[in-house]
N, C-alpha and C positions, 0 to 999 in steps of 0.2 A: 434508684430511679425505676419509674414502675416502667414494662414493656410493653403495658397496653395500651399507653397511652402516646400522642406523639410528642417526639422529641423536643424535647424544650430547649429554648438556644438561652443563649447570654443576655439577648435584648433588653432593656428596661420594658418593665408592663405596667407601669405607672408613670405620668406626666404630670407637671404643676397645675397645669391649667385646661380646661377642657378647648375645645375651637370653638371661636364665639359666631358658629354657623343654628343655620335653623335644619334641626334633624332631619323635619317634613320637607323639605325645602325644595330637595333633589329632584332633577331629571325622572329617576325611574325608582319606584317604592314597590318590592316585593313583599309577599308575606307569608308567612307556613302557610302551609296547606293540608297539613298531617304530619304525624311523626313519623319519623323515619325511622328504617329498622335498625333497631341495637346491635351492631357487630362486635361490642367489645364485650369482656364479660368480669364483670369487679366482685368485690368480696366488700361488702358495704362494710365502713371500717366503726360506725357505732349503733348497728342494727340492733334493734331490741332495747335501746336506750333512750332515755327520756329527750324529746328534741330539745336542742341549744335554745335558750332564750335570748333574743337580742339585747345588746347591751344597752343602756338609758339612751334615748333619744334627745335628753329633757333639754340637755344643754351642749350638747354635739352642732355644729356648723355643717351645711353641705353644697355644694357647689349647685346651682341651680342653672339651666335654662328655662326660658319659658318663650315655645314660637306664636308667632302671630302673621294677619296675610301682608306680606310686603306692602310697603310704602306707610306701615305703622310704626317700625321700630324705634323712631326717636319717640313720640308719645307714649309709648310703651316704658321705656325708660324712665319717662317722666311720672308716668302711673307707680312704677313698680319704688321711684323715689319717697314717693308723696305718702303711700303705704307702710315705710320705714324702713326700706331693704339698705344694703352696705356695697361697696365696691361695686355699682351697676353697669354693665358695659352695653353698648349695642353692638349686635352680632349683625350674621344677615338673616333675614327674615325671623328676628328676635332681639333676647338679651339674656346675658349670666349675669347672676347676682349670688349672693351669698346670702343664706337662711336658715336661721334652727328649726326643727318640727312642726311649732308652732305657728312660725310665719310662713311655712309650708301651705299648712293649711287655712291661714291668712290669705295669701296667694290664690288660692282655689275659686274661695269662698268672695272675693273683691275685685279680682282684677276681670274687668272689661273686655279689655284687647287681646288676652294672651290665651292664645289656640290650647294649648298644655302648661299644666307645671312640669316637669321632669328632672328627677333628681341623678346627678354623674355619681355613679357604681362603678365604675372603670374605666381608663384611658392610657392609651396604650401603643406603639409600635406595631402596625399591622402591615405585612405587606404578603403574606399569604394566608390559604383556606386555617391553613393550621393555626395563625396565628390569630384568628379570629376566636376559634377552640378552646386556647389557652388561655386566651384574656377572661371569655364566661365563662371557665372551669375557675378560672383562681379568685373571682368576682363574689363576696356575703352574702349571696339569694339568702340564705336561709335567716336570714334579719329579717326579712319584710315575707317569704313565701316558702310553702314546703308543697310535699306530695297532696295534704287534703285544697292545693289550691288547683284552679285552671290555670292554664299559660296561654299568652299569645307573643310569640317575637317578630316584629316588621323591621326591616331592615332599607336605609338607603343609603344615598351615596352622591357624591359631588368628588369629579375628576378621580375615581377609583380606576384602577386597573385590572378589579376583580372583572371574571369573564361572566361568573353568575352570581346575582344577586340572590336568588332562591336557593341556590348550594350554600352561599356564604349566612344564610337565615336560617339554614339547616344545620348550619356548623354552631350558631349560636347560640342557638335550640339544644343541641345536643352536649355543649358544654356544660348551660346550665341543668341539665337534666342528669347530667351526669354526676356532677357535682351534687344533687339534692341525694340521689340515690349512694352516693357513697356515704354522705352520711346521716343518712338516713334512712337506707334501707328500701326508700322506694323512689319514683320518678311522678311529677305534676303528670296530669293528662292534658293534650290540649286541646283547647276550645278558642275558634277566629272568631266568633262572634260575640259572645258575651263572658269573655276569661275574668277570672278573679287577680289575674294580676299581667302587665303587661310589658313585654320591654320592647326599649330601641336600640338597633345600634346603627349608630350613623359609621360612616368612609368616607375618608378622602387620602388625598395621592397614596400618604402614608400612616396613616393613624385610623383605631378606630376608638370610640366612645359607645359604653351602655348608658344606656337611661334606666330610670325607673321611671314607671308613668303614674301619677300620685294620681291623675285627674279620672281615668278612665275614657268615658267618653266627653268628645271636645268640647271642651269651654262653653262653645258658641252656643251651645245646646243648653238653653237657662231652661228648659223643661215647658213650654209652654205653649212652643209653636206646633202645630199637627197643619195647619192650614198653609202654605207654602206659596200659594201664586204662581203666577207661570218664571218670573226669575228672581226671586226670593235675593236678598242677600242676605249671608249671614248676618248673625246677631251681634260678633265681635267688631265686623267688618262696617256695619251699619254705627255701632257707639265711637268705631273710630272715624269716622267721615263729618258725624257729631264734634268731635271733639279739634278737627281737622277745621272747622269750619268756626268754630271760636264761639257757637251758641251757650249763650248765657242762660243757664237752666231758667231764670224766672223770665226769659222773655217770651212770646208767640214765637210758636213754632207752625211751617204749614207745610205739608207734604201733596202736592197736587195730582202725585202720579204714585199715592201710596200702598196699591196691590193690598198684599196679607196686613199692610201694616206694621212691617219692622223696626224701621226709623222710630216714626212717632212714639213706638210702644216701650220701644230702649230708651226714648228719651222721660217718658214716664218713668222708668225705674231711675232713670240718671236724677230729674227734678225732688224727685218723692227720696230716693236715698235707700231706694231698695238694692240689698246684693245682687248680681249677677247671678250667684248660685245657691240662694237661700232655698230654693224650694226643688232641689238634683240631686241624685246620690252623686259619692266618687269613687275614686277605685280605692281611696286610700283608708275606706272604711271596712275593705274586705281582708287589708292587709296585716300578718300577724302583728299583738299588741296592739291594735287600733284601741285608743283612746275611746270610749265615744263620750266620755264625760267634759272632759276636752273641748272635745267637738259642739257639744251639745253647750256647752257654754259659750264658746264663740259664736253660735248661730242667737243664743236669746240675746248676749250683747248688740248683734248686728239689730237684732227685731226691734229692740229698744232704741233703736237710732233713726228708723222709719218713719218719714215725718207720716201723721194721720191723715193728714187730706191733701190732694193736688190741686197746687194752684195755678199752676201756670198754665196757661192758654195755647191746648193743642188742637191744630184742625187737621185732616187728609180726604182727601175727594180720588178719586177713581171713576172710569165712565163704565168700566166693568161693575153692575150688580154682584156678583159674584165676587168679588174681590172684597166687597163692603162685609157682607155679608160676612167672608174670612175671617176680615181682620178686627170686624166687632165680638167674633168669637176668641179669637186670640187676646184681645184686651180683656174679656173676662177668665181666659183660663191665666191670665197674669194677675188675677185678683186684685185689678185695677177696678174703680167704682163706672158706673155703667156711662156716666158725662164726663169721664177723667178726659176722652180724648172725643174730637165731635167728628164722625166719621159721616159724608155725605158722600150720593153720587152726583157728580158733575163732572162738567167737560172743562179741563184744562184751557182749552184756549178762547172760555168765554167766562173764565173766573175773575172772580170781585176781592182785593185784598181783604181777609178779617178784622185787623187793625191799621192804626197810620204806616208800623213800620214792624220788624221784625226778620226772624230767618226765615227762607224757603228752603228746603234740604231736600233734594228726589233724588232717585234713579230711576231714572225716563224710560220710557219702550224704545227701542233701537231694535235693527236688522227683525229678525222673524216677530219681535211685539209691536211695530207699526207697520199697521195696514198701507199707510199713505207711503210708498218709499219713495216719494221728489222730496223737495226741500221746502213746498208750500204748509209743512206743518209747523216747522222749524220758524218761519217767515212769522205762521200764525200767533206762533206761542211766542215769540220776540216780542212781535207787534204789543199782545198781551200784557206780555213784563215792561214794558216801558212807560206804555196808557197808564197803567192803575198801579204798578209797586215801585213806583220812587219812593227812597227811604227803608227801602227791604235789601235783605243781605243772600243773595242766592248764590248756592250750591249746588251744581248737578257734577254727579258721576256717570261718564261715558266710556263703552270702549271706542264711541266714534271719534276720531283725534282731532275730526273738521269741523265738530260741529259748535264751536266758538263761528266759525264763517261762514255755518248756515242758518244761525243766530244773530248775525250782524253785531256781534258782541265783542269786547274785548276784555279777556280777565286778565282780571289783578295778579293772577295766583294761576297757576297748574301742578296740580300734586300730584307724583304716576304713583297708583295704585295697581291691584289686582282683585280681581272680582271673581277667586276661580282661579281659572286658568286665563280666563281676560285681562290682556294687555290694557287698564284704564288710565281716564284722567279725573282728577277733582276738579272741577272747573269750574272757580271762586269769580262773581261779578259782582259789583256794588251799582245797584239801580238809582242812578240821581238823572235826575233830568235832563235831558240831550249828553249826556257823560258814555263814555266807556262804546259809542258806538264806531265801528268801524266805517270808512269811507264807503 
């Protein structure tokens, strides 16, 4: 037993199955913030040797999470099914699934919803600093990363009893660095901003789990948005309130309150059949043995699946100029055609339906983005939806939890979401004539 290192107990440092939690999910997410100094001092055991090649990936299995923002994970599920995946479970704020390489990078390149892919590298009995140590000392970095890469390790945690989360990201930091340097002679540098390779390891009471993070940066980010609006929602978050809401890709869609534009522009790539992530690097192209032949075949199969033209009938209005302006740029940096989506400015609560019938999908200005804070806008915009969209299917996401009864509305449906850190609701009504109103 070496004495530099600490002592290793009897523990098992492998588990069947990883926790079907969402890594990101936690309370409190620390992250390096520099390496820490090397107190111990090794004899790298194949220095000067050619580095280990990782063994075939081609037909290996790996235990997969992949997070997403709460109140998606059964849809998530049903994506990651439809895709081809095996054993799908929902977690919390996600799901594990089982995938070879290739549906790895499947995963990246198609799924909607899902925040990360993230592959389980180890899982394990944890219940001190040390034992976080010993799980990324004895963990394969050197399959997927060596010294010519950057690192970045974030660390969180659900009902841990660790005292620090920044010690305990330090501990897992330093395993894996240790480990590359023993055999290999040197140690990754690290880089929190733009690392070439990334890990997580999640806590809870007693266990912990490493990930590898295949995606790099999140999902949500299709590469396209620079324009953001005053409360953006993500891009995952937006194709799942889409999908929450049961629109029928060929039907009118109208977004009356649609800022930068996200809704409608995800539902453009949802109708047209474009990837999520046709046009984004990821991390897993920095990592040793990346394929990119692979890769670059999966991506012309996706192209060739892209229908040519949009047919379905999208509108969004905004009373912000500025907003229009945004999200006409956004719809062109998404290499969408310039009338894919009809972007106007108008006033929500003097708007005229585009068709007989169809979905309406917002998320409205609430607390600091309405000016009016009584409830006579609420009143207005009711008034609005009853007048003119009988036979329309609306959808708002709020974090306000009242405002079904400042709308005089009653839904069919309430779905708790998260918006962020916003506590929300989906808030499904079906506009038929004197129907669904409250007393």
């Amino acid at each position: 037993m070496r004495s530099d290192r600490p002592i290793r107990s009897d523990r098992p440092r492998t588990a069947a199955r990883q926790p079907d939690v969402h890594p990101d999910a936690p309370v409190t997410n620390k992250r390096s913030r520099g390496e820490p100094a090397d107190r111990r001092t090794r004899t790298p055991r194949e220095a000067g040797q050619a580095r280990p090649r990782p063994s075939s990936r081609l037909t290996e299995t790996f235990r997969v999470f992949a997070p997403c923002p709460q109140g998606l994970e059964e849809i998530l599920c049903e994506e990651m099914q439809a895709l081809g995946f095996d054993q799908v479970e929902k977690g919390r704020a996600g799901c594990a699934f089982e995938a070879d390489w290739a549906g790895i990078l499947r995963a990246n390149l198609y799924s909607r919803l899902a925040t990360r892919i993230l592959v389980q590298v180890a899982h394990g009995l944890v219940l001190t600093e040390d034992d976080i140590y010993e799980l990324a000392y004895d963990a394969p970095w050197e399959r997927w990363f060596g010294a010519e890469h950057t690192l970045r390790v974030d660390t969180s945690a659900i009902q841990s009893p660790m005292k620090s989360l920044m010690f305990c990201n330090l501990k897992a930091k330093d395993g894996i660095c240790d480990r590359l340097r023993d055999r290999e002679g040197e140690r990754p540098s690290i880089d929190t901003v733009r690392p070439d390779a990334r890990v997580h390891l999640f806590l809870t009471r007693d266990s912990g789990t490493l990930y590898l993070d295949t995606s790099g940066e999140s999902l949500f980010k299709r590469g396209w948005r620079l324009d953001k609006g005053e409360a953006p929602l993500r891009e995952n978050l937006a194709a799942g309130i889409l999908a929450l809401s049961g629109w029928d890709p060929s039907q009118p869609l109208l977004d009356p309150f649609c800022g930068s534009g996200t809704i409608l522009i995800e539902a453009a790539w949802i109708a047209q059949g474009v990837p999520p992530g046709i046009s984004r690097p990821f991390g897993f192209e920095r990592l040793r043995n990346a394929d990119a032949r692979q890769w670059s075949a999966l991506k012309e199969d996706a192209f060739s699946r892209i229908a040519p033209e949009l047919e379905t009938p999208l509108y969004g209005c905004d009373l912000n100029p500025h907003a229009i302006e945004a999200a006409r740029d956004n719809m062109q940096r998404a290499n969408l055609a310039p009338d894919s989506i009809q972007f106007a400015r108008a006033n929500a609560l003097d708007l005229q339906p585009p068709t007989n019938s169809g979905w309406l999908v917002t998320n409205p200005p609430y607390g600091e983005r309405l000016d009016q804070q009584d409830d006579s806008f609420w009143r207005d915009w009711s008034a609005c939806l009853k007048q003119h969209f009988a036979g329309w299917q609306v959808h708002v996401i709020s974090s306000d939890l009242e405002l079904p009864g400042k709308l005089r509305l009653k839904p069919r449906r309430r779905t708790p979401l998260y918006n962020g850190a916003l506590d929300c609701r989906l808030f499904s009504f079906e506009m038929v004539a004197d129907s669904y109103r409250k007393p």
